[in-house]
C-alpha positions, -999 to 999 in steps of 0.1 A, spaced: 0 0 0 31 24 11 46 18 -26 15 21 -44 9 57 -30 47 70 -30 47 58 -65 19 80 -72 37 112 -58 26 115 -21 51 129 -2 37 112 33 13 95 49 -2 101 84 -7 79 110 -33 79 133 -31 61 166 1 48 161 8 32 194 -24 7 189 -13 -10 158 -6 -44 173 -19 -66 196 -16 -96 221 -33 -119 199 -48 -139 231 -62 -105 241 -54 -115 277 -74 -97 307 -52 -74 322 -48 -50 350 -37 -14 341 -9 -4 358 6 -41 366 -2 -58 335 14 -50 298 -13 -38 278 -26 -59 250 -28 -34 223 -10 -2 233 24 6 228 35 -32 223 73 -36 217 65 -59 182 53 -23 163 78 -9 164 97 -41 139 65 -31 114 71 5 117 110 0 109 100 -22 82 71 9 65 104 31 70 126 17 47 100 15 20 93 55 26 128 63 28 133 48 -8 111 74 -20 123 102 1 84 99 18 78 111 54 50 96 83 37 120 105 24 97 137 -2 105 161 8 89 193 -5 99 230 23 86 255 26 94 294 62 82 293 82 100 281 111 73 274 86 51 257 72 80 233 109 86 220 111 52 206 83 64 179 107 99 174 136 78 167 110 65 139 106 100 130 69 99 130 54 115 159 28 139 177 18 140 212 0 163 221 -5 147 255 26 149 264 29 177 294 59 203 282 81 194 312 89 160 298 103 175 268 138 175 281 137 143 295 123 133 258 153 152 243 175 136 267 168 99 258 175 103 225 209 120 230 
């Protein structure tokens, strides 16, 4: 689908809700705070968002990622993807954002 569009011209494509792409596939009960989640911000996206990557950077394309992350060190994985928006993300953590990715 990436190819198809980049072929076309596009110079990007968003993406919405970035951190719920994948998911436990036994959708397991869970309890927030003590429990991975089964569909947010699982550590197996990030291998399909590396893989989208190198089909936009053979067209010079560009994602722009909506992702809504309280931590701060887990949001930077998506900038290293260079994708991302957070608009949840208070301004103090910014530096601590910055900082991981130094």
């Amino acid at each position: 689908m990436l190819r198809f569009w980049f072929e076309r011209g596009v110079a990007g494509v968003r993406i919405d809700s970035a951190a719920l792409l994948a998911k436990d596939p036994a959708l397991p009960d869970f309890t927030e705070g003590a429990d991975p989640h089964p569909f947010v911000d699982r550590d197996e996206l990030h291998d399909i968002y590396r893989s989208r990557r190198t089909v936009a950077d053979a067209y010079d394309g560009v994602f722009v990622g909506e992702v809504w992350l309280p931590d701060a060190e887990r949001f930077a994985r998506y900038l290293r993807l260079s994708f991302t928006a957070n608009s949840g993300l208070p301004a103090a953590q910014f530096s601590e954002v910055e900082a991981s990715l130094s």
